[in-house]
Structure formats: C-alpha cells, structure tokens
N, C-alpha and C positions, 0 to 999 in steps of 0.2 A: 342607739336605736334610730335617733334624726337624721344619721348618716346613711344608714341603710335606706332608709326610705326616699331620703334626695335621689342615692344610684339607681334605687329601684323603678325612678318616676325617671330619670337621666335616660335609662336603657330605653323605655318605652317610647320616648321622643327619639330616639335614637333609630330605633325601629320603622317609626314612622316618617323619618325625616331622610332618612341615610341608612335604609336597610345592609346594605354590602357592609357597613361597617359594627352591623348587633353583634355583638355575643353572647350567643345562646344561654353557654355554660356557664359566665357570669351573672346572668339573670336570673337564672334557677339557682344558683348559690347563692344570691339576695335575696330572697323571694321566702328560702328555705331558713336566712340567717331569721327576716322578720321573724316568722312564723315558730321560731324556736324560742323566741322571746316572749312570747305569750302568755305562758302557764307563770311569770316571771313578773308580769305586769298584773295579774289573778289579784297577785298577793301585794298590790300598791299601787291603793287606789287611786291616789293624786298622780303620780305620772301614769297613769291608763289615761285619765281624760287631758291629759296634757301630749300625748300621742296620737290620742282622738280627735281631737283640733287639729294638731301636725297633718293626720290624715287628710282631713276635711280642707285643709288651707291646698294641701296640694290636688286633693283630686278637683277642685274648681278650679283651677288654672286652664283647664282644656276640657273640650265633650268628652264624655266617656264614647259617646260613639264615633271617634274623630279615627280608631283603627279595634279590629277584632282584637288586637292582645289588649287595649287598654281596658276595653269592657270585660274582656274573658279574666286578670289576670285581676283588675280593681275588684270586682262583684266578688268574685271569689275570695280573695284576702280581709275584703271588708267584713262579707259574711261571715268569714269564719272569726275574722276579729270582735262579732259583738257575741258570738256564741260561748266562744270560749276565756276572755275578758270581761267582758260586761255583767258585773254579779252584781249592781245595785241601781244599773239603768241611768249611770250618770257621764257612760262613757261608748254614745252610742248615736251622736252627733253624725259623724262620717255615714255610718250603716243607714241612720234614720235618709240621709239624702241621696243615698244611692236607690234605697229602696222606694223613694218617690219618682223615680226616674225610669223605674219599672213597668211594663207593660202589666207586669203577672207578680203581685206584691208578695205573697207567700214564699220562700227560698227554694222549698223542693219543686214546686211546680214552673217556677223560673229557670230552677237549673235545667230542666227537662225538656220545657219546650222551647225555650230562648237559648239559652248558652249552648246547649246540644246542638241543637240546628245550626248555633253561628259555627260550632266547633266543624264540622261536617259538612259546614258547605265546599265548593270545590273550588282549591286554591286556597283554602284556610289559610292564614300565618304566614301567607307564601310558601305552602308546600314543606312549612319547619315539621318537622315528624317526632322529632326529637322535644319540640315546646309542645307541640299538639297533645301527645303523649300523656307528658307531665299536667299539664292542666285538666286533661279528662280522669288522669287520676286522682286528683282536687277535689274535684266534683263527685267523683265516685267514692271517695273517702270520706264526705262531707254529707254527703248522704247517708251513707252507711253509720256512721255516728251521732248524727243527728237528726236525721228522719227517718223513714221508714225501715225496716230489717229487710233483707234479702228474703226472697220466696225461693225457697231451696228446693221445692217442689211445684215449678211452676211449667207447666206444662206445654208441647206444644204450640197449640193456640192461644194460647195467652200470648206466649211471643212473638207469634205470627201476628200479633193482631196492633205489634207496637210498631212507631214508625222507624225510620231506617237509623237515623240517626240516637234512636232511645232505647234500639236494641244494641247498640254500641256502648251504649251505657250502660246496660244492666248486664252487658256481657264481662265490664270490667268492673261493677260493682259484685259480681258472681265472683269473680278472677280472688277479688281483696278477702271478700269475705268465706269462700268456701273454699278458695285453693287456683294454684294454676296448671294444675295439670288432670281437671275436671275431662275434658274430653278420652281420658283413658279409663274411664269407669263407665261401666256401661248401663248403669242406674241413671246419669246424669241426662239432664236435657242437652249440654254441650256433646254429649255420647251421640245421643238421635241426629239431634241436628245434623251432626255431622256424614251420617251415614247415608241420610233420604237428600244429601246437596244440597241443604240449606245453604251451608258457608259459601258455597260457589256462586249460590244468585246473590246473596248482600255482597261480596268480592265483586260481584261484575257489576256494582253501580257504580264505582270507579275508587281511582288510586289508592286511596286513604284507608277505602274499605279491604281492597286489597292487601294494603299493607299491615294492616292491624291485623286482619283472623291471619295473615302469614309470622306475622311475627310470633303470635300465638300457639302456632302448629297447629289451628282448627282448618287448615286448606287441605288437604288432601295431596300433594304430589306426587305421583307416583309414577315409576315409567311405564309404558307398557307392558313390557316383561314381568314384571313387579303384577302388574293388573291381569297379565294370562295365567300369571303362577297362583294369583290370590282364585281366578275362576278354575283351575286346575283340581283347587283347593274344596271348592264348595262342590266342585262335579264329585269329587270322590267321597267327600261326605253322606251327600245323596244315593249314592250308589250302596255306600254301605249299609246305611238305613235300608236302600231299596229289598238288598240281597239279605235280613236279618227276617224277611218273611216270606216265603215262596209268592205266597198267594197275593201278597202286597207289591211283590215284583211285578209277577204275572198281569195284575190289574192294572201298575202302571204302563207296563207295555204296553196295553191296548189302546194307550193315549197316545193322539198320533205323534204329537212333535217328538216325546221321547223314544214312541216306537220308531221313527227315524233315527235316533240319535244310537238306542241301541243296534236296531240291525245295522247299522252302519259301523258299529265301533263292534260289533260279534265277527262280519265280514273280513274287516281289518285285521282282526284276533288271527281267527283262521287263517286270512292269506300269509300272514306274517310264522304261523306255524307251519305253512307249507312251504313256504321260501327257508324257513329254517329248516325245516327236512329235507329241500333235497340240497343245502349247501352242507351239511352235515353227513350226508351220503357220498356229495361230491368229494368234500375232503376224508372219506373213510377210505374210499375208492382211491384216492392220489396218495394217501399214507400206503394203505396195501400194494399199490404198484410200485412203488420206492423201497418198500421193505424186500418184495418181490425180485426188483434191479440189483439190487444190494445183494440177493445172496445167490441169484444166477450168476453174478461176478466172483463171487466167493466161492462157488464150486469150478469155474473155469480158471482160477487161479490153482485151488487145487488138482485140476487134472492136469496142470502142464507138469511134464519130464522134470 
C-alpha cells in the first residue's frame, strides 16, 4: 500500500514539475490500485491508522494548492478514504487536515463549489480530458454514495438555475445513477434539454463543455439533410392531423402563414399534374406515331411484287 502512495504522490510532482513526461494511465491505475485497498484496511484497524499517517506525512510535504491535480486528486482520495475506512475515528488524521484547509468544511458542498469549479476551469489539467474525466467521475460517485441521492425528477428550472460547472456534475452524477443513455427517453430531463438547445448553449461556454455533452451524444449533430428530412418529417405529420378533420383544415388555412404554405404547395400539386399530362400525352402521341411507322412499312413491304 506505501508503495502505491509514494508513485501516487511521484506522478503528481511529476505533473507539476515535467508535465511532457506524466502518465496519465499510470496515474489512474494507482489511484484505482489505493482505492481498491480500502474495504481491505475496513477490516484492520492498526494498519488503517498507520496508512493514515503515511497519508498525512506525505500530503505535507507540498501545498495542496501548489497544482489543480494535487488538490483535485488528494481531496478526493482522502475524502473518500475517511468515509469508507474510518469506522472508529482513529484513522482520520490526513481527512481531519485536509479538511481544515478547506474554504467550504462539509464534503458535498466543497465538492460542488470548489472542486467543480477547479475541475471546469479553462485549461484544467492542461486540457487532460482523459484525468478530467476520471476525476469528476470521483466526485460524482462520491456523492452519489455518500451524500445526497439523485433527483430523478428534477425539472427544468431546477437546472437551469445551477451554475455551469454543477450542472456538469449532476449531469454525470444522473449518467452513474440512472443510466447513460437517459437522453433517449423522452420522460427524462436530459430528453428536454436536449430538444429546446440546452446542450448547445453549456457546449458553447467552451472546449470541455464541448467535449463532455459530445462525448455523451447529448449534442445534437446532424447534417442538414438529416435536419430537412427531420422537417419533412414533422410538415407531414401536421398535415395529417390537418386533413383527419375537414373543418380543422379549413380553419387552419385561414391562418395566414400556413395558408401560404398550402396554396403554394396545392399550386405546385396542380402544376406538377399538368406537366404530368401533357408529358404523358406527348409520349402516347410518340408511341402511336411509331406504332403507326411501323406498320405503314409493313404494308409497303407487303405490296411489293
């Protein structure tokens, strides 16, 4: 376990000192070896508080605010380490000083407005998308388990009312707890959102936001084509509704926009019927004169000698 936590704290100075040379994916497989060991130390008590010091001896060696992964990546492990360790409150040295060094001492209200914001600022991690990722899913897991429940029915304005970086959170605390492919049910608030362009205005606050509701498939991409055929789609809908009551047609006609839109599209009907009749005449008219040629030559063949 002391080994893992030297690489773990090795990476982060690593990070900070000589980014070109981090590795990512060796980070998060340290990160994930600690955090596996936990339920492991639950059950033995004397090495929990002897890992809890380890903790504590190393997270003083440097400010926690000295780079965003050390605060995003310590806070996180620590918290989770007195949650889910610490059953007699004698192994909680580390947590107890991280959490004096807090602006916002409670954990869900720090993750939210602190970690969240650092996580979302622009340029996070250096643009790592891959640790960014991983981390807000920390957070959003740690929430979900130890604080609050998802509001599985949280409306609209509720969310509109969160700030930019917090609706990125509950987007992927929704994602863990009710599924990720919520945007294809059309009960869901990620359903709405996505229909009245929500995802497009938090997308255009920039790259991060971009890339997360894309990685998600909460963006919308579609080609034009794609976008005439979907309006093609809803014009014919309408129309069929329109034409299931006479009198309901007739009413909507009298409205102007669509009474343009029908005489215009009745016009088109008709001319397109009448260019059909008379190329349907022309070519009855050219079949009969050929059938015609055809057999004026068949009888002058038989009248010759």
């Amino acid at each position: 376990m002391k080994s893992y936590i030297d690489d773990l704290f090795k990476y982060i100075d690593t990070y900070e000192s000589n980014y070109s040379q981090f590795e990512t994916e060796a980070f998060l497989q340290t990160y994930n070896g600690i955090v596996t060991v936990y339920q492991t130390l639950r059950g033995d008590r004397n090495q929990a508080v002897e890992v809890d010091y380890y903790f504590l001896d190393k997270i003083k060696l440097h400010p926690l605010t000295s780079s965003d992964l050390r605060q995003l990546a310590v806070q996180t492990l620590i918290t989770r380490f007195e949650s889910e360790v610490d059953t007699d409150g004698r192994s909680n040295q580390a947590y107890s000083y991280c959490r004096n060094l807090r602006p916002v001492k409670q954990d869900v209200p720090f993750f939210e407005r602190n970690l969240a914001q650092l996580l979302f600022t622009e340029g996070s991690l250096n643009n790592n998308f891959r640790l960014n990722a991983f981390l807000l899913r920390e957070m959003a897991g740690y929430i979900n388990k130890y604080g609050k429940s998802v509001k599985s029915d949280m409306n609209p304005e509720e969310f509109d009312g969160l700030s930019d970086s917090l609706k990125m959170l509950e987007l992927q605390r929704r994602r863990l707890a009710l599924g990720a492919h919520l945007v294809k049910d059309r009960t869901t608030l990620e359903f709405h959102l996505q229909r009245v362009a929500t995802f497009n205005r938090i997308g255009a606050k920039g790259r991060l936001y971009d890339h997360y509701l894309t990685e998600w498939s909460y963006l919308a991409r579609t080609s034009i084509w794609a976008r005439f055929g979907e309006w093609l789609r809803d014009l014919g809908a309408k129309f069929r509704g329109a034409f299931q009551s006479f009198g309901y047609f007739r009413l909507l006609s009298t409205q102007r926009k669509l009474a343009y839109l029908t005489y215009t599209l009745l016009i088109i009907i008709f001319l397109g019927i009448a260019l059909g009749t008379i190329q349907f005449w022309k070519s009855y008219e050219e079949k009969k004169l050929e059938e015609f040629q055809n057999r004026a030559t068949e009888l002058h063949e038989l009248s010759k000698p």
